[in-house]
KEDO-668865 format. One line per 8 residues: number of its first residue (from 1); their letters; for each residue x, z, y of C-alpha. Coordinates in nm, 2 decimals. Layout:
REM residues N
NUM) A) X Z Y | ...
This chain:
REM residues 523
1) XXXXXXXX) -1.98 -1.24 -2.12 | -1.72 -1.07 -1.97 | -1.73 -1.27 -1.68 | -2.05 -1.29 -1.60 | -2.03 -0.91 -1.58 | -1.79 -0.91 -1.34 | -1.93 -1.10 -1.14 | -2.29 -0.93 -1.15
9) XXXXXXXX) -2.10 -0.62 -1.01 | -1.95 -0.80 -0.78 | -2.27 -0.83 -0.58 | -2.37 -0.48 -0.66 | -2.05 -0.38 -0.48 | -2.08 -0.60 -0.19 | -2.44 -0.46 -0.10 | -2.43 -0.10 -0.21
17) XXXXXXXX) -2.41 0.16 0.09 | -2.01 0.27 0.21 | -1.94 0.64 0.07 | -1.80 0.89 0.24 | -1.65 1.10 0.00 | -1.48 1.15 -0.32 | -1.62 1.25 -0.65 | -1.37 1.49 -0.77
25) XXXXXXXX) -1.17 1.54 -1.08 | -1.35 1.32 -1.35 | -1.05 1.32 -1.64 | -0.88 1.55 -1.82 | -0.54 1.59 -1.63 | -0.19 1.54 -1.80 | -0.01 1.86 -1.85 | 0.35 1.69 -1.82
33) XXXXXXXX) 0.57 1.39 -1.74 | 0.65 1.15 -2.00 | 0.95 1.10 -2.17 | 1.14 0.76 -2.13 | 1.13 0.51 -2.42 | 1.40 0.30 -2.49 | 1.36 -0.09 -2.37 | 1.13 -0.38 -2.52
41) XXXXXXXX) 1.00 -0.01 -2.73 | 0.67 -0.07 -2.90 | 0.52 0.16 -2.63 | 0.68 -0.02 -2.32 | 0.49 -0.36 -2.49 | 0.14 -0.19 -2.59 | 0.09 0.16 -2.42 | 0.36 0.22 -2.14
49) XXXXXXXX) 0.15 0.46 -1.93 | 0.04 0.80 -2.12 | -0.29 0.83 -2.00 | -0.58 1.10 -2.01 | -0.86 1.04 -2.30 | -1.06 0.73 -2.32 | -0.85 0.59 -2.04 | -0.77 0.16 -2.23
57) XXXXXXXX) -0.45 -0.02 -2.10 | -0.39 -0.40 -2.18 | -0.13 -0.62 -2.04 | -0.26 -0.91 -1.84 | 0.04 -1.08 -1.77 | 0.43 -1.04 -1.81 | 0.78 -1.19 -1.75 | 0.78 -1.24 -2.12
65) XXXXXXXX) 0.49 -1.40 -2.12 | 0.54 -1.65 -1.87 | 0.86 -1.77 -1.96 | 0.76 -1.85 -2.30 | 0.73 -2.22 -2.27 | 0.57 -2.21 -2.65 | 0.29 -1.96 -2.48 | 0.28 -2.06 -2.16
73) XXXXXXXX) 0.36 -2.41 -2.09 | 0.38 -2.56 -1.68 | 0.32 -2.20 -1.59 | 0.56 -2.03 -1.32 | 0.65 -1.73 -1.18 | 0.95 -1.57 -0.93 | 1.28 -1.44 -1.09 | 1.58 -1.50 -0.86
81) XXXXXXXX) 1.88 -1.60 -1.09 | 2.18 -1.29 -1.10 | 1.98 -1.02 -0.94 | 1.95 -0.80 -1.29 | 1.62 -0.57 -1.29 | 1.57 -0.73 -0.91 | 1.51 -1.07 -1.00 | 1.16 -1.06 -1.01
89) XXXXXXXX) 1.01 -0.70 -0.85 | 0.59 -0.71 -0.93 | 0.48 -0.53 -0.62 | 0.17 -0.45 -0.40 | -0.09 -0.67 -0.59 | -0.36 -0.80 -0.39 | -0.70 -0.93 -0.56 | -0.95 -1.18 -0.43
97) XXXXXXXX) -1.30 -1.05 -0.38 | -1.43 -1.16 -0.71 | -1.19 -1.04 -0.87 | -1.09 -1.32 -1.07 | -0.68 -1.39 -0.92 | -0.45 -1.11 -0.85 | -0.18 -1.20 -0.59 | 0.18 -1.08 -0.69
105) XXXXXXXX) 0.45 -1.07 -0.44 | 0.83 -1.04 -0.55 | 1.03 -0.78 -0.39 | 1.38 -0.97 -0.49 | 1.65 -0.96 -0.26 | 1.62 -1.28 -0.23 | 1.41 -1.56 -0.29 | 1.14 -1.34 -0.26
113) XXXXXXXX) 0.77 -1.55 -0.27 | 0.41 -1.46 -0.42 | 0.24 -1.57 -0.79 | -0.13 -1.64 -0.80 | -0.27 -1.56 -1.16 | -0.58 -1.66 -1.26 | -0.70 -1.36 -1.50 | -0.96 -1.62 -1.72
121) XXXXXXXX) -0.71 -1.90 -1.77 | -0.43 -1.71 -1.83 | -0.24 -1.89 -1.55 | 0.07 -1.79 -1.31 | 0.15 -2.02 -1.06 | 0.39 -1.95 -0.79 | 0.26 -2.01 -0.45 | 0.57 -2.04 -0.27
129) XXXXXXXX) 0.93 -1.92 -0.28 | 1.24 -1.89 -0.04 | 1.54 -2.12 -0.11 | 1.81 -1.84 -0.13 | 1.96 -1.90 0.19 | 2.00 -1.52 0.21 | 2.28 -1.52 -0.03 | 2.43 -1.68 0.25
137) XXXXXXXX) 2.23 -1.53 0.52 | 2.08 -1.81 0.65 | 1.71 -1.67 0.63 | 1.54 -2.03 0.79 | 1.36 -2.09 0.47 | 1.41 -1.78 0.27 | 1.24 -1.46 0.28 | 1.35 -1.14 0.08
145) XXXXXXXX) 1.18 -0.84 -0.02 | 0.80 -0.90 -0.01 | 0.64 -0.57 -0.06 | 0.30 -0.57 0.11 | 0.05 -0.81 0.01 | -0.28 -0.83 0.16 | -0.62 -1.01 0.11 | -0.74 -0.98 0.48
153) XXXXXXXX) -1.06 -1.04 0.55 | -1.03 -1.39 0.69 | -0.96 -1.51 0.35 | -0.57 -1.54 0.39 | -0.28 -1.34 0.22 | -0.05 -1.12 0.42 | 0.32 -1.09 0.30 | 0.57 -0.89 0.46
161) XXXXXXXX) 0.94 -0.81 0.40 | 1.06 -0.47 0.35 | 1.42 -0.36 0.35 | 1.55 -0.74 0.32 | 1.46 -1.08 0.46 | 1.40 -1.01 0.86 | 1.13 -0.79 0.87 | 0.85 -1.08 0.90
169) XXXXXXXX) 0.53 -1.14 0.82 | 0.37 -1.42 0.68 | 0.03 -1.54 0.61 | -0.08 -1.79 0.33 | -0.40 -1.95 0.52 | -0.51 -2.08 0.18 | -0.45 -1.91 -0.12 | -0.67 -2.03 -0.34
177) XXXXXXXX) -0.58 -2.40 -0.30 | -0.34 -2.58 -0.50 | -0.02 -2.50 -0.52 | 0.08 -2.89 -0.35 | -0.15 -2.79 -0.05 | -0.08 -2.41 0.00 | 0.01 -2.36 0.41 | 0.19 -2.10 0.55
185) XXXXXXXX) 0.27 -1.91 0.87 | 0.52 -1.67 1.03 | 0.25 -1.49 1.27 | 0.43 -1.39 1.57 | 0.20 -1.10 1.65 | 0.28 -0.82 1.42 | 0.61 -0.63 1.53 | 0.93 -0.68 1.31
193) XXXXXXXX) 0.97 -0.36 1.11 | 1.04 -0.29 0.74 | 0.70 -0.35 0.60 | 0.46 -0.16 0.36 | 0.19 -0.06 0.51 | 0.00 -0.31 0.62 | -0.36 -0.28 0.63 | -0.68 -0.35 0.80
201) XXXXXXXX) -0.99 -0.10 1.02 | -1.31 -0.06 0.82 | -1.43 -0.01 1.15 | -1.29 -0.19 1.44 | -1.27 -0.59 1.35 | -1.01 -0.63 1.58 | -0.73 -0.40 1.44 | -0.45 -0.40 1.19
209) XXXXXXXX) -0.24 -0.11 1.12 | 0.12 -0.13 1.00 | 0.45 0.11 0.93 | 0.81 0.08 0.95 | 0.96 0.20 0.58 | 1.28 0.41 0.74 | 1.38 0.74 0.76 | 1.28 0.76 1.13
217) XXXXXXXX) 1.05 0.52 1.04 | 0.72 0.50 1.31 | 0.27 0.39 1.19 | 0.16 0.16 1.47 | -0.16 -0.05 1.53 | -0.19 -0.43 1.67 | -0.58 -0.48 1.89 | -0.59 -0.82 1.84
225) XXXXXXXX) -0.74 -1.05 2.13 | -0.92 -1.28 1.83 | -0.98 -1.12 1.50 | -1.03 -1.38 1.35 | -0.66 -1.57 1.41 | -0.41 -1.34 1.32 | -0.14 -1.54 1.53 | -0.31 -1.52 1.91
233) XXXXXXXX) -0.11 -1.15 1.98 | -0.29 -0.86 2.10 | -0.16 -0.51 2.23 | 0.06 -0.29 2.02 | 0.06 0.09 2.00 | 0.28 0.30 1.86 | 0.17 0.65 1.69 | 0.31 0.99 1.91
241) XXXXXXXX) 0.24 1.32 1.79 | 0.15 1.53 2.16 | 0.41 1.82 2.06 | 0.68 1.64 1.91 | 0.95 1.58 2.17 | 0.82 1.91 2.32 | 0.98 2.12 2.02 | 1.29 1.93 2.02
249) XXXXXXXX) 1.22 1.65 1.83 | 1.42 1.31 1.90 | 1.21 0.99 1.82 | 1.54 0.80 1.72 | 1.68 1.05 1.48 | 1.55 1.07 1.13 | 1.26 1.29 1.05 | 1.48 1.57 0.91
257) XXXXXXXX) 1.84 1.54 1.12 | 1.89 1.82 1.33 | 1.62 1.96 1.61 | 1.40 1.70 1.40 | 1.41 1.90 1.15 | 1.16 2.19 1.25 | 0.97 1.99 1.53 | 0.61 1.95 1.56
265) XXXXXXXX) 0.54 1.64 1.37 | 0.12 1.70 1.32 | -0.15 1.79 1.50 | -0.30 1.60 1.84 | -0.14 1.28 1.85 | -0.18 0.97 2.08 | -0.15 0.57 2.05 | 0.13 0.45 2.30
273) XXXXXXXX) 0.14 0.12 2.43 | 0.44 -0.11 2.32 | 0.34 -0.42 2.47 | 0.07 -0.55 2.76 | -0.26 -0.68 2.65 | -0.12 -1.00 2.53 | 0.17 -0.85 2.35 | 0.46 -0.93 2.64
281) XXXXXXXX) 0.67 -0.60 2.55 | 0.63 -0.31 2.84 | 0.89 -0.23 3.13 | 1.17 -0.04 2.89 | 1.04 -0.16 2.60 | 1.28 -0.33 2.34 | 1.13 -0.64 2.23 | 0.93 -0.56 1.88
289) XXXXXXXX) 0.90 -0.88 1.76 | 1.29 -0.97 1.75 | 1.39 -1.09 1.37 | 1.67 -0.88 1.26 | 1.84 -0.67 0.99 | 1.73 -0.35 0.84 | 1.93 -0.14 0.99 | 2.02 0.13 1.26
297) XXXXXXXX) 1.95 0.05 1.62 | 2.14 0.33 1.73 | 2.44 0.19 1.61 | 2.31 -0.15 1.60 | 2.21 -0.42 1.87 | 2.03 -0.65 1.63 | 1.78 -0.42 1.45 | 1.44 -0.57 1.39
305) XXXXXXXX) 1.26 -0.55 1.69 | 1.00 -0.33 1.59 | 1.19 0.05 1.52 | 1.39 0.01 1.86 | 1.04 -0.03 2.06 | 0.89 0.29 1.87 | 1.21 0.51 1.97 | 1.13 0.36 2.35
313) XXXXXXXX) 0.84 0.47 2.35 | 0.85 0.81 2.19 | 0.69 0.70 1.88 | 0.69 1.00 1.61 | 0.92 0.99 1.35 | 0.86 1.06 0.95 | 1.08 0.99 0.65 | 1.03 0.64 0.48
321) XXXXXXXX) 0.68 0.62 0.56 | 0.55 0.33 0.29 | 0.20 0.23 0.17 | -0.14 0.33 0.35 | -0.50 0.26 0.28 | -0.79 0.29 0.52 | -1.10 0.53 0.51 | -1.35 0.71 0.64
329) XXXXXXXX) -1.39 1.08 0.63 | -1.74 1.34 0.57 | -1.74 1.30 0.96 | -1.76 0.90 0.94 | -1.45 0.85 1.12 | -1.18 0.63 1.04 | -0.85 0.76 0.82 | -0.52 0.65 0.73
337) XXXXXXXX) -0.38 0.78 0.43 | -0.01 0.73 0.46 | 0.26 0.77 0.13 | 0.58 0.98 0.32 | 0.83 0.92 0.03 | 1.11 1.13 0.19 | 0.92 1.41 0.25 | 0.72 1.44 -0.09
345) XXXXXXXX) 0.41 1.44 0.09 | 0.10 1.18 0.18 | -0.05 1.28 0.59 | -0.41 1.17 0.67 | -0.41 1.03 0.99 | -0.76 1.06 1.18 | -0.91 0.83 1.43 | -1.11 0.98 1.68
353) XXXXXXXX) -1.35 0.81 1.87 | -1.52 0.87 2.20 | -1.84 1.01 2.34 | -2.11 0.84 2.55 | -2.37 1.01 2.72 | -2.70 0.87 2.77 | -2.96 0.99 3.05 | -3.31 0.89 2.99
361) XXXXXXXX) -3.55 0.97 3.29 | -3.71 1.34 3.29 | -3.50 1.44 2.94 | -3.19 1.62 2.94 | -2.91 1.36 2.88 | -2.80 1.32 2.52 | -2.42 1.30 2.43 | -2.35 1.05 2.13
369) XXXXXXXX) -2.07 0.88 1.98 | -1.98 0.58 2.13 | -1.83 0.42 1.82 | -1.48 0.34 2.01 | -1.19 0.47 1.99 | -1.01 0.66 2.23 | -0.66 0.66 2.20 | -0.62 0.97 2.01
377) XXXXXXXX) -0.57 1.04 1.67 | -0.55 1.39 1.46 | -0.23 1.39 1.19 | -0.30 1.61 0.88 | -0.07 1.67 0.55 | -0.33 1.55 0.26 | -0.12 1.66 0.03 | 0.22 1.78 -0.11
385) XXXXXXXX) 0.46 1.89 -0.37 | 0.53 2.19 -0.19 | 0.16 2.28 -0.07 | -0.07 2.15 -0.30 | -0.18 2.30 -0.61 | -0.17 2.05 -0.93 | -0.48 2.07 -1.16 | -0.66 2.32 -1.03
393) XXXXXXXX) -0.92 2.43 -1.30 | -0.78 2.29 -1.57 | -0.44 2.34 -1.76 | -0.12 2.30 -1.53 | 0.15 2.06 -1.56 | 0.50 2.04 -1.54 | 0.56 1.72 -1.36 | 0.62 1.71 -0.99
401) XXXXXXXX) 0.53 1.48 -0.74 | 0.86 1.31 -0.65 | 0.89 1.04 -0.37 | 0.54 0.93 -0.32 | 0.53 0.55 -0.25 | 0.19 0.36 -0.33 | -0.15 0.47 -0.26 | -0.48 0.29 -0.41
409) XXXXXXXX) -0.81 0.38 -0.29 | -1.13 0.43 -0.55 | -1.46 0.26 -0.52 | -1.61 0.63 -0.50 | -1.35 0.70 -0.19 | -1.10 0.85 -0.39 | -0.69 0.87 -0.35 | -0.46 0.79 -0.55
417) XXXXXXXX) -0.07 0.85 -0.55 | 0.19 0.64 -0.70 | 0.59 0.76 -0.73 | 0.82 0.52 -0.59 | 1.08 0.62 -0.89 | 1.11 0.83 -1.22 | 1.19 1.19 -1.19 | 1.47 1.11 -1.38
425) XXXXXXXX) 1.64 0.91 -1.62 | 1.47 1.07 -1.94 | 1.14 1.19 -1.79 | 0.91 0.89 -1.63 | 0.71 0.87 -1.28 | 0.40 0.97 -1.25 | 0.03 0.92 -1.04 | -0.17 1.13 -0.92
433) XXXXXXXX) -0.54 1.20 -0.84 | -0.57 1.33 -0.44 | -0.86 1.56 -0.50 | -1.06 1.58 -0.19 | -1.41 1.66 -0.26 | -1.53 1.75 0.11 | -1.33 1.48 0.26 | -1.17 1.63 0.52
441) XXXXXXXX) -0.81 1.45 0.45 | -0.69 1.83 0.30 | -0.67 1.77 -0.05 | -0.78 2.06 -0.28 | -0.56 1.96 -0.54 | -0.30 1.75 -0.71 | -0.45 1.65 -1.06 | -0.21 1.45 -1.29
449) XXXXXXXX) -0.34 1.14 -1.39 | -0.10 0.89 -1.55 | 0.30 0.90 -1.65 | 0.49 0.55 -1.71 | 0.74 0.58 -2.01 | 0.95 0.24 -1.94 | 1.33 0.29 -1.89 | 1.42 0.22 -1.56
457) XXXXXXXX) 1.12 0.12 -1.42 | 0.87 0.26 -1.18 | 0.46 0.19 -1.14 | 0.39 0.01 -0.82 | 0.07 -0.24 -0.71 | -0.21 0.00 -0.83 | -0.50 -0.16 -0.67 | -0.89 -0.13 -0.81
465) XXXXXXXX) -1.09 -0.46 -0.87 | -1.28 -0.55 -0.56 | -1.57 -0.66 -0.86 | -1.55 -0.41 -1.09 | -1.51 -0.06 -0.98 | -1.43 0.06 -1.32 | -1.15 -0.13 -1.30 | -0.77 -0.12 -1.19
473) XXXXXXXX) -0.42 -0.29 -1.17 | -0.09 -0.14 -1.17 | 0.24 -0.31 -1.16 | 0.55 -0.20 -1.43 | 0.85 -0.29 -1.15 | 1.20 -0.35 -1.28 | 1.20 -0.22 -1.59 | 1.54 -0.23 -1.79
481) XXXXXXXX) 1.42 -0.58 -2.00 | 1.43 -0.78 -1.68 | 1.71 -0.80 -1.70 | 1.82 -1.05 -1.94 | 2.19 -0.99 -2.00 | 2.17 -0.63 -2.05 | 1.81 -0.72 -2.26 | 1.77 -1.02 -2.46
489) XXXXXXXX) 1.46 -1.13 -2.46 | 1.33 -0.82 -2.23 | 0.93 -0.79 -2.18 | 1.04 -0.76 -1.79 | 0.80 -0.65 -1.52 | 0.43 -0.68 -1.59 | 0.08 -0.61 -1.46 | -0.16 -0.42 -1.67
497) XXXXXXXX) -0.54 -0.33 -1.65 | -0.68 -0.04 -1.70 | -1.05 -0.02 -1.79 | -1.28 0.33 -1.73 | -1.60 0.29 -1.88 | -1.54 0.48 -2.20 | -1.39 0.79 -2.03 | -1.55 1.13 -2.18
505) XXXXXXXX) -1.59 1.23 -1.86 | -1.89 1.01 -1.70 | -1.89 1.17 -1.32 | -1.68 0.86 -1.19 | -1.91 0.62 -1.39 | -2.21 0.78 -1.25 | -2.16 0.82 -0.93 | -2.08 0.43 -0.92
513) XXXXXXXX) -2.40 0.33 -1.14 | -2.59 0.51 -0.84 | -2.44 0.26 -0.58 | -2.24 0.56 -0.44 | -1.95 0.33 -0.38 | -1.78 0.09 -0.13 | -1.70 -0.27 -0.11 | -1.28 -0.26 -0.18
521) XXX) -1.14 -0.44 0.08 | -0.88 -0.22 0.26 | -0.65 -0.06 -0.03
């Protein structure tokens, strides 16, 4: 029964009407942090998030779980031998359309690869996985650090490698096959950077947006020449805020290092070209799809191509830009919502599109949007721990919003922010609720919604089910009990679903039972 369900609001979803705005607080928020249980606790194996009234966790799937060969016989799943609470690293889930296989990518230093678990048969399969030539660092059939994970809308994965590996990404081109058949790709056409962000327009087929995870770390877009093969190149742009290098700022340094520090870094902003129309890199232009390191290209020749190019071309700089999901505003244009983890902050990013105007014989000529973009772009601080108030209307907390890393995006248009880490060894991470009822990308308020209580670990993946919209995911990423020698028998990172339908509070519920909602295809 609990299938068919799903699968009945799965075609609600896909047919109802895309919203334009958020519904507002609909739960009581949290009025503090939660303190950090000891490892394999009772609460890190049943309850590990404290969570506002009515709110149900279960665990779907763990470390545990699948290495039980009692439980879970011929099942599989990524943990790179002698990497500790790194072995394994549950990141950026991604979910098929109807819902029924989340897709989790491994983080691990090396080894790094993606499990497919099937939610009904209980079933982890690993897709692929490197060979650990990076010990070595002979990355030839090895990848490390997968941290964005994307069901695009040709029906492929995206996987991309964050701060090890070469800054690549790769598509499955069938991940719902069997695991014998599964093909995959390096696609050529995205720039080498450290990858997070990687996500898809709502509104222009032909366009993928991306970010480099550094501390002078650059948001740039790809206009592909074919949307619908991710590997035949396009033109990349890089994003430059108009008044940045005129207040002093210095696209190489990092966001806060000297004149950086107090330039103009939102406001007017404008998509630079990195590359012709078929992706051949621009006169002055370092290469941005060189493989390379993580590291500094000013004192480096062999960065990843990618963060070299954006200092070329002036792109703006921001501290350890991460995840981003893509939206629309009250105005119907396009938004990125962009997590700034060094700067405690998440910046809405608006895309602003052109004019047209049409003259029809003896009436005055009408101006109308033209439904292309122009180039330009409007950068906004959605919110912040130093600008936002928390719970407005409702009892304050103590918690603080500490390095910001994942975002999610609700069925109903709603934000929400995940901490990259606890805020600190006794008092866990947190989410919060961006609450943005006019939808303006200013949020009104920082509500807190959920705080994770496992030692060491911090929440990552959140993602809401593309077929139930009362529905989400979130990731417990290396917890303490990963790790094997310091925790016999450790529960080790996990995935667990949270389920919304018996919340006091029925505003959410509501306002998706009267198709106020949007399919769930760019989170």
């Amino acid at each position: 029964m609990k299938f068919q369900f799903k699968i009945a609001a799965g075609a609600a979803l896909v047919a109802a009407p895309a919203l334009q705005a958020g519904t507002g607080v609909w739960f009581t928020p949290l009025t503090q942090s939660a303190p950090v249980v000891a490892p394999n606790a009772i609460e890190e194996l049943t309850a590990p998030w404290v969570a506002p009234e009515g709110i149900q966790q279960i665990n779907w799937v763990s470390l545990a779980e699948v290495e039980n060969a009692i439980f879970s016989p011929g099942q599989s799943v990524v943990r790179a031998a002698g990497q500790g609470t790194s072995a394994a690293m549950f990141d950026m889930l991604a979910c098929n359309p109807s819902g029924t296989h989340l897709f989790i990518p491994h983080e691990s230093p090396v080894g790094a690869g993606v499990t497919r678990y099937d939610i009904y048969a209980n079933k982890a399969e690993v897709l692929f996985a490197g060979d650990l030539g990076g010990l070595s660092g002979n990355w030839t059939n090895d990848w490390g650090a997968f941290d964005p994970c994307r069901w695009t809308p040709q029906g492929t994965l995206f996987l991309a490698e964050e701060w090890a590996g070469e800054g690549r990404v790769i598509e499955v081109l069938n991940p719902m096959a069997e695991v014998a058949s599964i093909q995959i790709r390096e696609l050529d056409s995205i720039p080498n950077v450290s990858h997070e962000g990687i996500n898809f327009s709502t509104k222009y087929p032909n366009t993928i947006y991306f970010i480099d995870e550094w501390n002078s770390g650059s948001i740039y877009k790809l206009v592909l020449k074919n949307s619908r093969d991710y590997n035949q190149g396009g033109q990349v742009f890089v994003l430059s805020v108009d008044a940045f290098e005129g207040s002093g700022g210095v696209p190489e340094n990092n966001w806060n290092e000297g004149s950086n520090a107090t330039a103009v870094r939102e406001g007017a902003a404008t998509w630079v070209p990195l590359t012709d129309l078929n992706g051949v890199a621009l006169p002055g232009i370092t290469d941005p799809f060189r493989n390379g390191p993580t590291n500094d290209p000013r004192s480096n020749n062999n960065t990843m191509g990618g963060r070299p190019a954006a200092d070329d071309a002036g792109g703006t700089p921001y501290g350890r830009p991460e995840d981003m999901v893509v939206s629309r505003l009250a105005n119907g244009n396009e938004v990125l919502y962009v997590a700034v983890t060094s700067e405690n902050r998440i910046i809405s990013i608006e895309i602003l599109e052109g004019t047209t105007r049409i003259k029809k014989k003896g009436r005055k000529p009408q101006v109308v949007p033209s439904g292309k973009p122009t180039g330009r772009a409007i950068v906004r601080t959605l919110c912040s721990e130093a600008n936002t108030p928390k719970n407005v209307g409702y009892p304050g907390t103590t918690g603080t919003l500490g390095a910001p890393d994942n975002l999610a995006l609700d069925a109903a248009g709603n934000i929400y922010v995940i901490e990259d880490n606890p805020n600190s060894s006794s008092v866990g991470g947190d989410i919060w609720f961006a609450r943005d009822t006019n939808n303006d990308g200013v949020a009104e308020s920082l509500d807190h919604f959920l705080s994770l209580r496992v030692a060491g670990s911090e929440a990552t993946g959140m993602i809401f089910n593309p077929a139930v919209p009362t529905e989400f995911h979130v990731c417990v990423q290396h917890p303490a009990s990963t790790d094997l020698t310091a925790v016999p028998n450790g529960f080790g990172d996990a995935v667990w679903t949270f389920n919304l339908d018996k919340i006091p509070s029925q505003v959410f519920v509501r306002a998706l039972n009267r198709g106020r909602f949007r399919t769930l295809t760019n989170q």
